[in-house]
C-alpha positions in Angstrom: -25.4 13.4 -36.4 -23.3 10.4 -37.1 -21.7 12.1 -39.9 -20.6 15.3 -37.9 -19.5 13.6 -34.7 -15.8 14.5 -33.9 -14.5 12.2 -31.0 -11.7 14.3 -30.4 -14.0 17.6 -29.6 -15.9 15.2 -27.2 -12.6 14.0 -25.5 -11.4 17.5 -25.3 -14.6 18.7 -23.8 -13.9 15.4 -21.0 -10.4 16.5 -20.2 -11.6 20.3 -19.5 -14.3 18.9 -17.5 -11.9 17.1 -15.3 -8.6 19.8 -15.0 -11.6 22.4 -14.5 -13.0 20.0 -11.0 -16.0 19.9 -12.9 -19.5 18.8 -10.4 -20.2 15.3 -11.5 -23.4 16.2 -12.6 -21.8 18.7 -14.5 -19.4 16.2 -16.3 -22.2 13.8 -17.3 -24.5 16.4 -18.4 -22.4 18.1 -20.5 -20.6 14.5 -22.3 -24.5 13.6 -23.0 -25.1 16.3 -24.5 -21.6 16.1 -26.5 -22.2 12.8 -27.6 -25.9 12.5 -28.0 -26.4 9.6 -26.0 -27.0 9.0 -21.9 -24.4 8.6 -19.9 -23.9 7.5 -16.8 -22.0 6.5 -13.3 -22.7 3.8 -10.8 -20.5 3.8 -7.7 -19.3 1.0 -5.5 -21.7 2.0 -2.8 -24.3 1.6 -5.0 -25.4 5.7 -5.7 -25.8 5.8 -9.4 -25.8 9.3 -11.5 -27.0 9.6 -15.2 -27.3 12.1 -17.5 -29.2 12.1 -21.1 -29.2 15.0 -24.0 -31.2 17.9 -23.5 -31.7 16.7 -19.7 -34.3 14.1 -20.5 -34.7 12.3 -17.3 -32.7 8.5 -17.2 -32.5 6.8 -14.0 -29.7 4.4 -15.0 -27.8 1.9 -17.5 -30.8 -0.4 -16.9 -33.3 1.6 -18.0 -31.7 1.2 -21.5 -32.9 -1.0 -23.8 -30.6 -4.3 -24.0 -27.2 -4.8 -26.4 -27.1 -0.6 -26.4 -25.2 -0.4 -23.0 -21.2 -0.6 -22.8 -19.8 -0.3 -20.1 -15.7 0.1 -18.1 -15.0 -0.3 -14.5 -13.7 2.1 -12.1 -11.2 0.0 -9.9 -12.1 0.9 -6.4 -14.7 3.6 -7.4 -17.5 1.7 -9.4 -18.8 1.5 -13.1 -19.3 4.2 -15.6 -21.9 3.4 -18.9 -22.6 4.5 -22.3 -25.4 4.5 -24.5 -23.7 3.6 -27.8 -25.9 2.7 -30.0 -25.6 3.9 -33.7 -22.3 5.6 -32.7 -20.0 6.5 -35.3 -17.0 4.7 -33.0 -14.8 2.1 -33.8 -14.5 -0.2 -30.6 -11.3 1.2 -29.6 -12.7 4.6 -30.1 -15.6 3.6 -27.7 -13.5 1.9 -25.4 -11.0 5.6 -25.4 -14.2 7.5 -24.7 -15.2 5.3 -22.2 -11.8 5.4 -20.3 -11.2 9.5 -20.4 -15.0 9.6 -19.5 -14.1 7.4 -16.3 -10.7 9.5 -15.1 -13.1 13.0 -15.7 -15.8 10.7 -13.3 -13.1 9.7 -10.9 -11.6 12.8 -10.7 -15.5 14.6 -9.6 -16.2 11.8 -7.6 -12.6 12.4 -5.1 -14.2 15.8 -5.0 -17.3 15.4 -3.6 -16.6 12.1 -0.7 -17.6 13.3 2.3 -15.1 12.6 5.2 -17.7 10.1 7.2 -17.1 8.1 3.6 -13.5 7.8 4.3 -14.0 6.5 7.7 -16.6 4.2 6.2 -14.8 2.9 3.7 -11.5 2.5 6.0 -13.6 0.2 8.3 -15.0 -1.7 5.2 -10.9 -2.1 4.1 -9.9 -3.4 7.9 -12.9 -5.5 7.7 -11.4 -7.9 4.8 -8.5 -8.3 7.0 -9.8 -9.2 10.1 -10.4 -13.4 10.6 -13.2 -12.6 12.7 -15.4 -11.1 10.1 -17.5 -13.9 8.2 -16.1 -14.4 5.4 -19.2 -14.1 2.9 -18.9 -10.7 4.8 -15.6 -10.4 3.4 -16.0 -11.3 -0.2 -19.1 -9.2 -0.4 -16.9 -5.6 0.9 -14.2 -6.4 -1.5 -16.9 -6.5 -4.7 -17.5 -2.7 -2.8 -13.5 -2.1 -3.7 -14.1 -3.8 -7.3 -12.2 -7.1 -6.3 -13.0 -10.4 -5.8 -12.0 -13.0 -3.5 -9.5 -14.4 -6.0 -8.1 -10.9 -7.0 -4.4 -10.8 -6.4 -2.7 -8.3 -3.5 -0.1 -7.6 -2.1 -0.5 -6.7 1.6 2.1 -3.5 3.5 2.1 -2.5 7.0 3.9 1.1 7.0 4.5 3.3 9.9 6.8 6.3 9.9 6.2 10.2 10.4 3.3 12.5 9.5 2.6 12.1 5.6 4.6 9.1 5.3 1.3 6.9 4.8 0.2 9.4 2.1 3.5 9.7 0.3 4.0 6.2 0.4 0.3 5.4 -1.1 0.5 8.0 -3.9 4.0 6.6 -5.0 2.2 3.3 -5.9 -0.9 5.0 -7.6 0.2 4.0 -11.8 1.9 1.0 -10.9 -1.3 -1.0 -9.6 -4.8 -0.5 -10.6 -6.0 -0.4 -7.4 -4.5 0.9 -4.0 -6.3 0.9 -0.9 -5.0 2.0 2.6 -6.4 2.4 6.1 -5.0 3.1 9.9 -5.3 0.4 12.0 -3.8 1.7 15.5 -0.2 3.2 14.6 0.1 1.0 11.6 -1.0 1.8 8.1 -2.7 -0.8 6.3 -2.3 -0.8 2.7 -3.7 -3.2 0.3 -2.5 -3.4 -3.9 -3.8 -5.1 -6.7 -1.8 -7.3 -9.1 1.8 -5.3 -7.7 4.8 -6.9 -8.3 6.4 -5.4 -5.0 10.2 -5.0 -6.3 8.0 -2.1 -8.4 7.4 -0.1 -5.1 9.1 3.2 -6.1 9.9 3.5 -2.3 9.3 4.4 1.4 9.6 7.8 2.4 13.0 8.7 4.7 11.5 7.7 8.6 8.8 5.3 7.7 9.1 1.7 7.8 7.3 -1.0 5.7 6.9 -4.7 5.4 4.7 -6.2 2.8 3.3 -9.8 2.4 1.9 -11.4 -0.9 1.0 -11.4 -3.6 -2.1 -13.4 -2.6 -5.7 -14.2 -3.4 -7.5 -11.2 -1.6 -9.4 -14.3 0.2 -6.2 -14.8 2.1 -5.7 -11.1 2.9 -6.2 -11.9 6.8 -3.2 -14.3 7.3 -1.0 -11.8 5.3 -2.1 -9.2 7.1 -0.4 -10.2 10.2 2.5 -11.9 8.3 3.0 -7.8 7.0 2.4 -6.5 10.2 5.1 -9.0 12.0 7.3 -8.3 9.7 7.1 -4.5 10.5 9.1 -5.4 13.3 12.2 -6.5 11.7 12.0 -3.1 9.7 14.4 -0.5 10.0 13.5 3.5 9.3 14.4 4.3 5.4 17.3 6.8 5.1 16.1 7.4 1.3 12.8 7.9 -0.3 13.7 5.4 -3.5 14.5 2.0 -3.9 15.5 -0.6 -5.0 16.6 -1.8 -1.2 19.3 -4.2 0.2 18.2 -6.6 2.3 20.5 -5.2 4.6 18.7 -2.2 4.8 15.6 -3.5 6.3 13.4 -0.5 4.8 11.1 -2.7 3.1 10.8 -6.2 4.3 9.5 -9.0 2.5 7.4 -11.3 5.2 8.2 -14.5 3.6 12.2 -14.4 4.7 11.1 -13.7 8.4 10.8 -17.3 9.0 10.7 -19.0 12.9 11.7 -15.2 13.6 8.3 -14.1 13.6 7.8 -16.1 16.8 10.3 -13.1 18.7 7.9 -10.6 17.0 4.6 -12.4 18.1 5.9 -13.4 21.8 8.6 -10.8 22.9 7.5 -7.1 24.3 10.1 -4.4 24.2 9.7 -4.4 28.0 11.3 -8.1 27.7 13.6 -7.1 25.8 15.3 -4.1 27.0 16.7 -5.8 29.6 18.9 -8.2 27.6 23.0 -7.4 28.2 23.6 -7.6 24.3 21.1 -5.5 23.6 21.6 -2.4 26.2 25.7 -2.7 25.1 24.6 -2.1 21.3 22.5 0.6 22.5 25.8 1.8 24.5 27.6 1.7 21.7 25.2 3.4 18.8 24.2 6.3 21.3 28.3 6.8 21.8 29.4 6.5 17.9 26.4 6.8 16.0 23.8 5.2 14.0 26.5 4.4 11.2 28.3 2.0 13.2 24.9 -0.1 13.5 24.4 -0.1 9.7 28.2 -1.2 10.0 27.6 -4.2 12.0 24.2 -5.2 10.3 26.8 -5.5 7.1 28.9 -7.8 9.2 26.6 -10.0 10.6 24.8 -10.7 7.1 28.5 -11.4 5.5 30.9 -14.0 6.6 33.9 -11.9 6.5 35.0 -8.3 7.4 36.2 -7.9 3.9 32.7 -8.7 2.3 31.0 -6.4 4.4 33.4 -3.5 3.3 32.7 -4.7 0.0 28.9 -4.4 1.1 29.3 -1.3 2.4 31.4 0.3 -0.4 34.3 1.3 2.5 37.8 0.2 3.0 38.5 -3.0 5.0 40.4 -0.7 7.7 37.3 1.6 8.0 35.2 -2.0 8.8 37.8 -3.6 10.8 38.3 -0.4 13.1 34.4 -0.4 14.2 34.1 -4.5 14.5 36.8 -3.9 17.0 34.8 -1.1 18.7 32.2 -3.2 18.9 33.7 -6.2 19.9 35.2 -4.5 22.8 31.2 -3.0 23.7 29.5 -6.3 23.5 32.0 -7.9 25.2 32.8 -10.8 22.7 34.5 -11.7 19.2 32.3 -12.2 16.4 34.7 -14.6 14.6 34.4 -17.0 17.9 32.2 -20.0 17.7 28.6 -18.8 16.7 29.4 -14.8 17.9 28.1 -14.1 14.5 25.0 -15.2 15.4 25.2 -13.7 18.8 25.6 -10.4 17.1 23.1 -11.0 14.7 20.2 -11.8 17.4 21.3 -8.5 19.4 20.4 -6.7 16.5 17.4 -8.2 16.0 16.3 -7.5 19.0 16.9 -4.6 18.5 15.0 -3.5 16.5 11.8 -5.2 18.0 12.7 -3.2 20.7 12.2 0.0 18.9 9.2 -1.4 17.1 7.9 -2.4 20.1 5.2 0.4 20.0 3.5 -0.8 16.8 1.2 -3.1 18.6 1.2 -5.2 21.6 2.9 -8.8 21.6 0.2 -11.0 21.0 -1.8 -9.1 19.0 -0.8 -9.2 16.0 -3.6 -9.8 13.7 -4.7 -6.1 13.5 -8.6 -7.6 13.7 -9.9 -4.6 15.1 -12.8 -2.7 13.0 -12.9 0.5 15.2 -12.7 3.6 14.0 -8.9 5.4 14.6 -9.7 8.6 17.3 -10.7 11.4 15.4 
């Protein structure tokens, strides 16, 4: 057999298998029988498949004699084994079986979940964020998602529109080799592996985002509610790719929030919505438009009408023209002595006001386990 094996009829067979949504047992029973050898699948919830030629029974990897097995993980999924021994296969030839084997495994595997696993497993993913939860407890549910304690992730809180959770995961799916995402109340919780986030292709138009991290995945719980604070500050994407300004707010990066967390943790959009400032720029966007609020978020991050025109790609006049507007609204100059900084807080609180019905003041740490309503 050695001498008529042909790796690239086996790894045709695998790709058929796969674009074809092949059963699982159907994918392992057929590559056994390709290859010659047992095959098999062990998932992060323990279950474990196998397959041998000519459907001899094998119950799994371990029941094969020592130094044969070899082996490639399944990020977030589980394991999936060969038999190799006395294969005609270069190591790199194993290790490209292995892999196309794995994606045809994944692939049948998505297919067959069950929706009670998908509630199960989005408890298990708010578990590793919640302090509450032991944290042996922790480690042990992310070894489930094939990560340690010391893997490193990158933490996002989304919220936005129907879809916007899914659009936004599936965007980061090839840039990270795992992505995991749960709900937790009206706030999506969405965990990476080793993501640089400026390589977040983008939110999707009406969501809002706010990462934290990268971290050790033992210190997911803190950055949890560093992401989920930082929601607040965000501001509703007007275009599904980045890169983003920081002047946009679409995607906010928790580590520049600074003491202004402390609004977000303390302040309720009850308190807020009485403030003068606040209720005049509300005034004032409901008269002219969301336009003039990008406008003055411009200004207020620049210390000069000209800059933000600059900012803004628009002609000083067009700038000038609405700071004046604005100015006559709020009821002050923003060239006087710290009206920058006046304007800049009523903007902030702005927009806790409108994030105000993420979560309750208070409660930021998203430590609740329960199951969203179904």
């Amino acid at each position: 057999m050695a001498r008529t094996f042909d790796l690239e009829s086996v790894l045709r067979l695998i790709d058929e298998l796969a674009e074809s949504d092949a059963d699982l047992d159907v994918v392992l029973d057929r590559t056994a029988d390709a290859v010659g050898r047992a095959v098999g699948v062990r998932t992060v919830q323990g279950e474990v498949w196998a397959a041998a030629p000519d459907g001899r029974p094998v119950g799994g990897a371990e029941q094969v004699a020592p130094g044969r097995v070899v082996t490639r993980e399944l990020p977030g999924t589980g394991q999936v084994w060969l038999d190799a021994h006395s294969l005609p296969l270069t190591e790199a030839e194993t290790a490209l079986l292995l892999r196309r084997l794995g994606i045809a495994a994944k692939v049948a595997l998505l297919g067959r979940v069950p929706a009670s696993h998908h509630v199960a497993d989005a408890i298990a993913l708010r578990s590793v964020v919640d302090a509450g939860v032991d944290a042996s407890e922790r480690a042990r549910t992310w070894l489930r998602f094939g990560l340690s304690e010391a893997s490193a992730v990158t933490v996002f809180a989304l919220a936005g529109p129907p879809g916007a959770a899914g659009a936004f995961v599936d965007g980061l799916r090839g840039r990270t080799p795992v992505v995991l995402d749960a709900p937790v109340g009206a706030v999506q919780l969405v965990v990476a592996k080793e993501l640089d986030p400026g390589d977040v292709p983008g939110v999707p138009v009406g969501a809002r985002a706010a990462f934290a991290g990268p971290c050790a995945a033992a210190d997911a719980p803190p950055a949890w509610q560093l992401a989920r604070t930082a929601l607040r500050f965000a501001r509703p994407s007007t275009r599904a790719r980045g890169p983003y300004s920081v002047e946009e707010a679409t995607l906010v990066d928790a580590a520049g929030i600074g003491g202004y967390a402390l609004l977000a943790e303390t302040l309720s959009a009850e308190q807020i919505a009485p403030v003068p400032d606040v209720r005049q720029l509300g005034r004032l966007v409901d008269d002219h438009g969301d336009d003039m609020l990008v406008c003055l978020e411009a200004v207020a991050a620049t210390d000069s009408v000209r800059k933000a025109a600059r900012l803004l790609h628009r002609h000083h006049n067009s700038v000038a023209y609405r700071v004046e507007r604005a100015q006559r609204y709020l009821g002050f100059s923003f060239t006087e002595p710290y009206g920058r900084t006046r304007l800049f807080l009523a903007l902030v609180l702005r927009r806790l006001h409108e994030s105000g019905d993420l979560y309750r003041a208070g409660g930021t740490d998203g430590s609740s386990t329960e199951p969203p309503a179904q």
